[in-house]
Backbone as a printed PyTorch tensor [residue, N CA C, xyz], in Angstrom:
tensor([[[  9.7070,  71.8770,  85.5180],
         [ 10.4070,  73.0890,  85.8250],
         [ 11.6940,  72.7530,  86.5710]],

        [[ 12.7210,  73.1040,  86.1530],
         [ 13.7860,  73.0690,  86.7280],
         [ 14.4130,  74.5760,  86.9200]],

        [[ 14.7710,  74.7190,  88.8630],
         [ 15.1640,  75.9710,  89.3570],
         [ 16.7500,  75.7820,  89.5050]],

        [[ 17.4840,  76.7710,  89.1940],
         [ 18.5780,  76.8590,  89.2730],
         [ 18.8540,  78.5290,  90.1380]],

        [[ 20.2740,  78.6350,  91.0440],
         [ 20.6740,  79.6080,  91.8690],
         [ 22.0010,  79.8920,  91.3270]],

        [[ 22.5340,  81.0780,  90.9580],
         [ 23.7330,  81.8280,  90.5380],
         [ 24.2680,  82.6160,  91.3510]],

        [[ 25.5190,  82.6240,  91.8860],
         [ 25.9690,  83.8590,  92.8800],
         [ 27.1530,  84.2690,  92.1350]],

        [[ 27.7190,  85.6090,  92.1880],
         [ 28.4130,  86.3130,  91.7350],
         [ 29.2190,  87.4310,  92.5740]],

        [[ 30.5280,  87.0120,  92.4800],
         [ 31.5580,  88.2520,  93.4430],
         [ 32.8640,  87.6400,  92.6480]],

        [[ 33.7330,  88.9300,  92.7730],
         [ 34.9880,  88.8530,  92.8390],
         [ 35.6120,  87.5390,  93.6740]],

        [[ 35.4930,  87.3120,  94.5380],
         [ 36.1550,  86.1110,  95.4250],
         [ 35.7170,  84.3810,  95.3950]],

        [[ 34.5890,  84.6820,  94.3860],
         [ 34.3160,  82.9980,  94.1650],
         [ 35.3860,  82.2670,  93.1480]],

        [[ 35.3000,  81.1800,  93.1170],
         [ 36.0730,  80.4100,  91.9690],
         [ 35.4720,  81.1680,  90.7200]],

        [[ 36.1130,  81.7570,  89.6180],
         [ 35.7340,  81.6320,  88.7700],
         [ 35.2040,  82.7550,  88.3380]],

        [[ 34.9510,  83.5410,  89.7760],
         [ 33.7230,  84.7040,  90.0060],
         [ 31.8850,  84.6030,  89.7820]],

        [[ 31.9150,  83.5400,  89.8300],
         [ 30.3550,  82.4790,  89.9800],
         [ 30.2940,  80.6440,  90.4040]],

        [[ 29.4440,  81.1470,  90.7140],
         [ 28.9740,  79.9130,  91.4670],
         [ 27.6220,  79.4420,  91.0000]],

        [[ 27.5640,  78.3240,  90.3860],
         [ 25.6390,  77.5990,  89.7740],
         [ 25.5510,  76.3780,  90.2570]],

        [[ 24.5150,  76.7160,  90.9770],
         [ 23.3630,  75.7130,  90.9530],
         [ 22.4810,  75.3140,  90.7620]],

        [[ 22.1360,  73.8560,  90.3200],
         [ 20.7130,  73.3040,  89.9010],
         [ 20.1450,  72.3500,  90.7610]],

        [[ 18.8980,  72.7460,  91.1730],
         [ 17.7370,  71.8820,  92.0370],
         [ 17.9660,  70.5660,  91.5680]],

        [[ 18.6040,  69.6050,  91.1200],
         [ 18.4190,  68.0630,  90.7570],
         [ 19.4950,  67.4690,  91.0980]],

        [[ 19.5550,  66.3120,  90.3740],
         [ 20.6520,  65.1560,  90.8620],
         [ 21.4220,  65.0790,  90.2280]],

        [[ 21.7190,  65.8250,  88.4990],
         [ 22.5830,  65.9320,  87.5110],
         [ 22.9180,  66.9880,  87.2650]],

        [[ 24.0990,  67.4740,  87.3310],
         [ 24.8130,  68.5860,  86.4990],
         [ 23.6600,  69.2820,  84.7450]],

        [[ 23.6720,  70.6460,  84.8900],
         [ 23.0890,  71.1940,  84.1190],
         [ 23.7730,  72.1450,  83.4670]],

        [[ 23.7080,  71.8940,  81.7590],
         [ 23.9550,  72.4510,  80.5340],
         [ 23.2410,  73.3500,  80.1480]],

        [[ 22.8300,  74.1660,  80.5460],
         [ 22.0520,  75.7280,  79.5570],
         [ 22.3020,  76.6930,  79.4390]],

        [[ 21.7090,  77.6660,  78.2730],
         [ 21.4700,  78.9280,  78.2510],
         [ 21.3350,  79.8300,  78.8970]],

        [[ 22.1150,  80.7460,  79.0600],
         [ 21.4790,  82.0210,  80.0540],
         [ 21.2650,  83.4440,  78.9760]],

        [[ 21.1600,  84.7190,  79.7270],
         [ 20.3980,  85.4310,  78.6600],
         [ 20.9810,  85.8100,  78.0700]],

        [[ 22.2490,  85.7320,  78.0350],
         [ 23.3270,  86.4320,  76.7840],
         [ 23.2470,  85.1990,  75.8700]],

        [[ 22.9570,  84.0410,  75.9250],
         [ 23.0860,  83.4570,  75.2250],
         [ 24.2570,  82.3480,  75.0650]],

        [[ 25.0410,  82.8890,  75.9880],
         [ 25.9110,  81.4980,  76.4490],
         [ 25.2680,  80.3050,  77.0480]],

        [[ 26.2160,  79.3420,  76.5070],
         [ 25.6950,  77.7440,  77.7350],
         [ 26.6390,  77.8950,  78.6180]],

        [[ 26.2110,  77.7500,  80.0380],
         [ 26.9220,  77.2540,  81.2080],
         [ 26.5720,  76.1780,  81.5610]],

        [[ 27.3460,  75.5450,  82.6850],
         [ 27.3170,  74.2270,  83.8860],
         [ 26.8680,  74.8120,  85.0520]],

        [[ 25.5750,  74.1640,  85.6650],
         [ 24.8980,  74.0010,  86.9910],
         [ 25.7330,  72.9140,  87.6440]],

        [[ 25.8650,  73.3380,  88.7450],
         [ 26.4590,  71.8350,  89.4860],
         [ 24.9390,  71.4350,  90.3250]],

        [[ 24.9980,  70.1390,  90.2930],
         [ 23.8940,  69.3190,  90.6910],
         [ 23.9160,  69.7630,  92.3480]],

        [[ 23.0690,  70.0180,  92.7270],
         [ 22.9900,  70.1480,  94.3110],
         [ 21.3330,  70.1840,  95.1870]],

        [[ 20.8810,  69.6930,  96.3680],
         [ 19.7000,  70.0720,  96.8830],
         [ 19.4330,  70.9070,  97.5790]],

        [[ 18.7370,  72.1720,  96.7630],
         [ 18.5030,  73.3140,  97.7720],
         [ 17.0310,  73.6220,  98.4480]],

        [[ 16.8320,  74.0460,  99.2880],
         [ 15.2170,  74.5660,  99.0650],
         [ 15.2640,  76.3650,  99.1310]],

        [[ 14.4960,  76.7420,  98.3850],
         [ 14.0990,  78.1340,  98.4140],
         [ 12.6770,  78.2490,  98.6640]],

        [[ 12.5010,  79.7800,  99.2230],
         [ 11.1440,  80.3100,  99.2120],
         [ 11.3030,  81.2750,  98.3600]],

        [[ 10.0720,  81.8800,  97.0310],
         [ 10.2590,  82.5530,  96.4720],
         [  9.5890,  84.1550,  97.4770]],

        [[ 10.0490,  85.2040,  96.5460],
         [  9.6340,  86.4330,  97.6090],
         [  8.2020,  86.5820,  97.2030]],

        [[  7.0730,  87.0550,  98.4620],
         [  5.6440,  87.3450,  98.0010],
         [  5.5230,  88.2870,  97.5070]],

        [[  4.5810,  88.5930,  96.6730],
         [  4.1820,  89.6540,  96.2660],
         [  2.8950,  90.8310,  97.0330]],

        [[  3.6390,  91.4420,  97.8510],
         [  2.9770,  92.0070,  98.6280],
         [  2.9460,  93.7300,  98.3120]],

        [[  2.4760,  94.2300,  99.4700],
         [  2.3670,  96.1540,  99.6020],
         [  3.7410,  96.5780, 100.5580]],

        [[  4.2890,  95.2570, 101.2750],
         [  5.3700,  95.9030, 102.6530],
         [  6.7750,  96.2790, 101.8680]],

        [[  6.5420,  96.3830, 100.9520],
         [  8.3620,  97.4320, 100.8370],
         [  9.2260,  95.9820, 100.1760]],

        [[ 10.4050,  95.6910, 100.6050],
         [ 11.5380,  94.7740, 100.7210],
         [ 10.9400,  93.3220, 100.5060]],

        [[ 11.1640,  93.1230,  99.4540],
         [ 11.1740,  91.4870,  99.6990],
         [ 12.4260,  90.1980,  99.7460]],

        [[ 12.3660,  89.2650,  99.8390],
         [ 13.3800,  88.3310, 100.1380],
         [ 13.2910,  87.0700,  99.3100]],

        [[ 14.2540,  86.7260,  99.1210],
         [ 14.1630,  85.2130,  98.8180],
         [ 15.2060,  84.2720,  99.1930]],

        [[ 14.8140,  83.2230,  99.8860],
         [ 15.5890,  82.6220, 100.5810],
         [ 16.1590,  81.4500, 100.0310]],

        [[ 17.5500,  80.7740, 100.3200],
         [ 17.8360,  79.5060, 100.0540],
         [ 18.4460,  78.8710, 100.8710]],

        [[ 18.4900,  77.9890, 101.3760],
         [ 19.0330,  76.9370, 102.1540],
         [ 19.4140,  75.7520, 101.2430]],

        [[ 20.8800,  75.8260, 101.4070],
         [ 21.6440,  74.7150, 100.8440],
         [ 22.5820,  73.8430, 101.8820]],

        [[ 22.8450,  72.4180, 101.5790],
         [ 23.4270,  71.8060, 102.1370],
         [ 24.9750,  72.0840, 102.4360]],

        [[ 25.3690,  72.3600, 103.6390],
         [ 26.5420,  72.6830, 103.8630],
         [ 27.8400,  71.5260, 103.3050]],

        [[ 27.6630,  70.4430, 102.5330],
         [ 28.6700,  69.2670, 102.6420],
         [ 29.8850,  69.6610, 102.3780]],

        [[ 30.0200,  70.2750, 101.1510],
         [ 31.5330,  70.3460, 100.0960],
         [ 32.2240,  71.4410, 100.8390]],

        [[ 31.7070,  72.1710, 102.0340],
         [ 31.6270,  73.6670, 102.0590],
         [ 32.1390,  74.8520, 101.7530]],

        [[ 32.2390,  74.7050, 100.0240],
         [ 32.6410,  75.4590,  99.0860],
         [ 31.7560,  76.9450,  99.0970]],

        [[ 30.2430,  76.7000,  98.9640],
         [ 29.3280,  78.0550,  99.7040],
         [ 29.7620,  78.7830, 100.8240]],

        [[ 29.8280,  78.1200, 101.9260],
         [ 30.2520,  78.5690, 103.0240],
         [ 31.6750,  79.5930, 103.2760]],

        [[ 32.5720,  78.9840, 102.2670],
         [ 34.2180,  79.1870, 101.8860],
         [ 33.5850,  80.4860, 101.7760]],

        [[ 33.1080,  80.4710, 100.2820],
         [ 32.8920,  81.5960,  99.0910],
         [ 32.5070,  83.0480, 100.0630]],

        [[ 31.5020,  82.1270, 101.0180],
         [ 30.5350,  83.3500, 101.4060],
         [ 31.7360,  84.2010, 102.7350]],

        [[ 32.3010,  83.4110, 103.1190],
         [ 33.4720,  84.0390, 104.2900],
         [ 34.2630,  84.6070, 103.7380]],

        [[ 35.3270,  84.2950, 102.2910],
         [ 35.9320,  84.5570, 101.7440],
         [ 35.3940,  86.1880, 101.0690]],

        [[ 33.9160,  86.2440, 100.7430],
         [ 33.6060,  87.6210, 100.0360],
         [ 33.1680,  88.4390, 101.4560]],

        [[ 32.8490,  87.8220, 103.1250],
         [ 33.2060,  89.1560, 103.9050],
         [ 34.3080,  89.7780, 103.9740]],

        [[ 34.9290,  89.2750, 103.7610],
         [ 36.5900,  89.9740, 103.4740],
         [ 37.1770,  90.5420, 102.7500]],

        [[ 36.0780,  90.8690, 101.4060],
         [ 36.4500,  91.2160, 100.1820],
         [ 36.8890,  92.9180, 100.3310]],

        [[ 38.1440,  93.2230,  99.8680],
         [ 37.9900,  94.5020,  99.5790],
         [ 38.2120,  94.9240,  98.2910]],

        [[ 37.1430,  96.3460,  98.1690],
         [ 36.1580,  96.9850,  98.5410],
         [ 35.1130,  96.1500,  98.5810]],

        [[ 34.2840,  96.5500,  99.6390],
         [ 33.2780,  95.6010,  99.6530],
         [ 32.1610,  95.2470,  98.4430]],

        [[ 31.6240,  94.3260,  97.9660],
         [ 30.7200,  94.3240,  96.9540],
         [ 29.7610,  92.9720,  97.0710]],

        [[ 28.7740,  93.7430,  97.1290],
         [ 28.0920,  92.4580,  97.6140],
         [ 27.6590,  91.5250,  96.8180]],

        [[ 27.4030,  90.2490,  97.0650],
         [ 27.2990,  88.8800,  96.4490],
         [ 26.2730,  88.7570,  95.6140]],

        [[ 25.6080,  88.9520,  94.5580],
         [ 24.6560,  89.1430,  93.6950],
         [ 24.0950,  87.6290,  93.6290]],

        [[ 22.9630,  87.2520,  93.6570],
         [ 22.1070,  86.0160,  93.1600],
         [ 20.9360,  86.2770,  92.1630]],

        [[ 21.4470,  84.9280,  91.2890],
         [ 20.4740,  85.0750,  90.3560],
         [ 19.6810,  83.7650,  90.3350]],

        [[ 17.9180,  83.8460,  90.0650],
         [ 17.2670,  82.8300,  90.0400],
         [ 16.6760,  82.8270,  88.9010]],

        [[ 16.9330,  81.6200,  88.2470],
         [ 16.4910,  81.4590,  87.1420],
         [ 15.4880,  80.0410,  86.8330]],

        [[ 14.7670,  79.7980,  86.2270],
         [ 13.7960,  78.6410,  85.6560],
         [ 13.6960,  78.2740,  84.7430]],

        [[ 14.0330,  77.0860,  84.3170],
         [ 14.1630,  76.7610,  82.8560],
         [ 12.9280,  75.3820,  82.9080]],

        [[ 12.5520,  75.1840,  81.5170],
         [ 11.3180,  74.0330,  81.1710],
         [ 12.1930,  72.7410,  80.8860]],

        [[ 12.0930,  71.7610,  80.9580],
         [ 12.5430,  70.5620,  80.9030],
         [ 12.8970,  69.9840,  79.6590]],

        [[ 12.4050,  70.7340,  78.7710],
         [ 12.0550,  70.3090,  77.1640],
         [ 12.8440,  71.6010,  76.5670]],

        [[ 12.9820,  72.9710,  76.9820],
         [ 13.7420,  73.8540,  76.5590],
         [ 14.9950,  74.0840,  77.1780]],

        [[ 15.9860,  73.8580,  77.2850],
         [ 17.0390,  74.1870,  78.2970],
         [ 17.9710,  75.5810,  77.1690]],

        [[ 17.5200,  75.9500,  76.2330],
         [ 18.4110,  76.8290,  75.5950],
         [ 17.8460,  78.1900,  76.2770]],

        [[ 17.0850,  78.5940,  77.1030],
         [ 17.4750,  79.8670,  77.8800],
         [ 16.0100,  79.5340,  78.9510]],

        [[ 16.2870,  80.3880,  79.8470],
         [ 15.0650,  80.6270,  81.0950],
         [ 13.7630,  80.5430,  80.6140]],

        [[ 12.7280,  79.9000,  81.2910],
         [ 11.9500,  79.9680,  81.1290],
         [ 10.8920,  81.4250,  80.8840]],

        [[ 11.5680,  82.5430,  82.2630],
         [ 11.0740,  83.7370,  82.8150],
         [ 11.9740,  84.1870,  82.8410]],

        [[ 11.7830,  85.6550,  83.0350],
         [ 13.0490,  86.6810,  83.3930],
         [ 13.6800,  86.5810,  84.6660]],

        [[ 14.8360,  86.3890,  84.5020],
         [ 15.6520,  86.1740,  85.2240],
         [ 15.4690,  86.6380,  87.2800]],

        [[ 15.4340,  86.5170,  88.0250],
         [ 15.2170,  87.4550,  89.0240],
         [ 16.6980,  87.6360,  89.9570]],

        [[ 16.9340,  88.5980,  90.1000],
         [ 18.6990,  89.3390,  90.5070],
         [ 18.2070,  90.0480,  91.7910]],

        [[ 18.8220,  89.2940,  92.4380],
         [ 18.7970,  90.0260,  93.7730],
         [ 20.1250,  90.2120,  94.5520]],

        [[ 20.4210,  90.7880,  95.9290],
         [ 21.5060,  91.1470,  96.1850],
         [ 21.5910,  90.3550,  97.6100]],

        [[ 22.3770,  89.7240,  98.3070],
         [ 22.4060,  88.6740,  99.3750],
         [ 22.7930,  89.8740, 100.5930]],

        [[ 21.6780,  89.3680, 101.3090],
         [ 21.2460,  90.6380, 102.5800],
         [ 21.9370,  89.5190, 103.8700]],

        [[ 21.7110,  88.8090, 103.8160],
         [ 22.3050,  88.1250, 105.2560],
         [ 22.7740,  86.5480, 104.6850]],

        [[ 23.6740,  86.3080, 105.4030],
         [ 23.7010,  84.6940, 105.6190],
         [ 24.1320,  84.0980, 106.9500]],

        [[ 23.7730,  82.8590, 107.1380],
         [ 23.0620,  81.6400, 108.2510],
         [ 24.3200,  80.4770, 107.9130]],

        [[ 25.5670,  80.3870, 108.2420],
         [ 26.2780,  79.1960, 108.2010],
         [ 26.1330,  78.0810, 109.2500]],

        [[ 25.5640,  76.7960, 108.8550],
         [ 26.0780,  76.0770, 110.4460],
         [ 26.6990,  75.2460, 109.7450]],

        [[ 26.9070,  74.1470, 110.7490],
         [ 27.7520,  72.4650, 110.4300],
         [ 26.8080,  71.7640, 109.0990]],

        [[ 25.4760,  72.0630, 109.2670],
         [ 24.5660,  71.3820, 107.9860],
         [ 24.1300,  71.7390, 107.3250]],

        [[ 23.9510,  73.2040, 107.4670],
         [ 23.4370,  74.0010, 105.8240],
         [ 24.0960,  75.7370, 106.3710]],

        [[ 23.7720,  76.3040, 104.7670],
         [ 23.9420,  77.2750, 104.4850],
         [ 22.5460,  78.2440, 104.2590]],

        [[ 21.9670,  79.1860, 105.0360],
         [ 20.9190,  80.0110, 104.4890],
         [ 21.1010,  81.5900, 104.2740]],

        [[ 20.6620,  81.5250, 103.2310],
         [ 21.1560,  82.7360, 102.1670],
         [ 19.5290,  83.6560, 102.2990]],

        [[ 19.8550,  84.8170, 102.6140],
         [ 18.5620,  85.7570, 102.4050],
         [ 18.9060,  86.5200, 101.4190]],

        [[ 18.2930,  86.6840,  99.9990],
         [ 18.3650,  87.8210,  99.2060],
         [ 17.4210,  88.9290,  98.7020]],

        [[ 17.7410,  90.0430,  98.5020],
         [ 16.3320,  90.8600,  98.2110],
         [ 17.0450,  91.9690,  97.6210]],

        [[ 16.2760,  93.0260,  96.7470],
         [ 16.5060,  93.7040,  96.0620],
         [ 17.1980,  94.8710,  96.9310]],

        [[ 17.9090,  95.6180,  96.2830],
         [ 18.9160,  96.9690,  97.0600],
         [ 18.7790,  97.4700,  96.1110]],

        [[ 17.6770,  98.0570,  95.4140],
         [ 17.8220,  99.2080,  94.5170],
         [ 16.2720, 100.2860,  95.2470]],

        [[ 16.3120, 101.5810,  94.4180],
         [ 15.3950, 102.4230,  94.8190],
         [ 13.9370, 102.1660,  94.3580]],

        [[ 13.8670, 101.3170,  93.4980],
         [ 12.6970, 101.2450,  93.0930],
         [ 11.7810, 100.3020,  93.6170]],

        [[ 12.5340,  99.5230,  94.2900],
         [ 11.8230,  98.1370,  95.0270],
         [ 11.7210,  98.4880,  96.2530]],

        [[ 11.9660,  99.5930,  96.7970],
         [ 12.0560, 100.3500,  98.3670],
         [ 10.5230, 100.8830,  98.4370]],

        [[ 10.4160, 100.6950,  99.3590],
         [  9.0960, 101.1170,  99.8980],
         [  8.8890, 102.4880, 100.5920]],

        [[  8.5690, 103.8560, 100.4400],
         [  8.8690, 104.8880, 100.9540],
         [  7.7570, 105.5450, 101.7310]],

        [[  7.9150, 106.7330, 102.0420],
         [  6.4270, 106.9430, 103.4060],
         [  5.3480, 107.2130, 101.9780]],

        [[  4.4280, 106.6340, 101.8290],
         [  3.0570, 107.1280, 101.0620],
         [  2.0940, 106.2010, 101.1620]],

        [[  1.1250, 106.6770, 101.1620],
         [  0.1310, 106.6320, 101.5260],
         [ -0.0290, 105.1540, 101.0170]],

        [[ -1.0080, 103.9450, 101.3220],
         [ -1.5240, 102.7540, 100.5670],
         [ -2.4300, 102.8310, 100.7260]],

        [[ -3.1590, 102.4000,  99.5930],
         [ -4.7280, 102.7590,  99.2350],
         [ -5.4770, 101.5180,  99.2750]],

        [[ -6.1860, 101.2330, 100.5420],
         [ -7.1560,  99.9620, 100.5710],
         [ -8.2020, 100.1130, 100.9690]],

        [[ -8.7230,  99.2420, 100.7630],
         [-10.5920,  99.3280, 101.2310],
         [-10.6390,  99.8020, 102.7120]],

        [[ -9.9390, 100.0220, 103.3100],
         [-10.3490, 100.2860, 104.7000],
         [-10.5370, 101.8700, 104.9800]],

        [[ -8.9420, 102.0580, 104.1380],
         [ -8.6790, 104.0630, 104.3760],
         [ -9.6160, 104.9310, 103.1120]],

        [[-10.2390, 103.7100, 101.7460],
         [-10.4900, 104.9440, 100.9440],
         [-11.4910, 102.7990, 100.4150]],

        [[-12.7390, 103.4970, 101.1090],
         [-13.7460, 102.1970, 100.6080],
         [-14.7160, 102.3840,  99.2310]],

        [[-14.5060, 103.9430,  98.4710],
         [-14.6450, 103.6750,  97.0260],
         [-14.3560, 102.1700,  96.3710]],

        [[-12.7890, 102.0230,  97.0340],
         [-11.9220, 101.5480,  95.9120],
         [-12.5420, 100.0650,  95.9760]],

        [[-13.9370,  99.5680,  97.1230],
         [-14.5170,  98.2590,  96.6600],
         [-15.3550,  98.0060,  95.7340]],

        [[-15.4010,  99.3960,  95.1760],
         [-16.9450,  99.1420,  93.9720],
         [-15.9490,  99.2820,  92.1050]],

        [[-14.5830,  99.2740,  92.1040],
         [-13.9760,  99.2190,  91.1580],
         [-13.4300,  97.4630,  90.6890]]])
């Protein structure tokens, strides 16, 4: 499995930015069907859990060296009108590189963490449907039917 990270704004080079988890530059597919270039880089991410609490996140921490991220990410607080930095995570198989393994996951960059040695990126969804609103959650504790299903 090879993970790759996409960011997207008006103010990047290019208006995107890719990266791939390895030591070589990466050639693939994305879902339109174009090939792009990953630039080789070491990141670590946590993927978001799948839980009942509302908002989830997914995080990346990348190495601050080139500090072209860092640029990008100062350069788009300044952006006017504001628009926020879109990330995309994608997975491709080692043996298929002509498109993602899985559907794509698009999230919207909620905070970032600059120091002298890395960059950490929090992203999570900003739409209505991934929001968590006042209703009720139904578990074995408030409604203990639901252990005999």
């Amino acid at each position: 499995m090879i993970a790759t990270i996409e960011y997207q704004h008006p103010s990047l080079p290019g208006g995107v930015l890719r990266y791939v988890k390895d030591g070589i530059d990466l050639h693939a597919g994305i879902e339109s069907g174009e090939w792009v270039w990953f630039t080789a880089g070491q990141f670590a991410f946590q993927l978001p859990d799948k839980a009942t609490k509302g908002q989830e996140a997914l995080t990346v921490a990348a190495p601050n060296t080139d500090l072209t991220l860092s640029k990008a990410i100062e350069t788009a607080k300044r952006h006017e009108p504001v628009i926020p930095v879109v990330s995309i995570y994608r997975e491709y198989d080692t043996d298929d590189l002509s498109k993602p393994r899985n559907k794509r996951i698009r999230l919207t960059m909620s905070s970032a963490k600059i120091t002298a040695m890395t960059v950490t990126l929090t992203n999570s969804w900003k739409d209505l449907t991934n929001r968590r609103f006042m209703r009720p959650i139904y578990n074995n504790v408030t409604h203990p039917g639901l252990m005999y299903i």
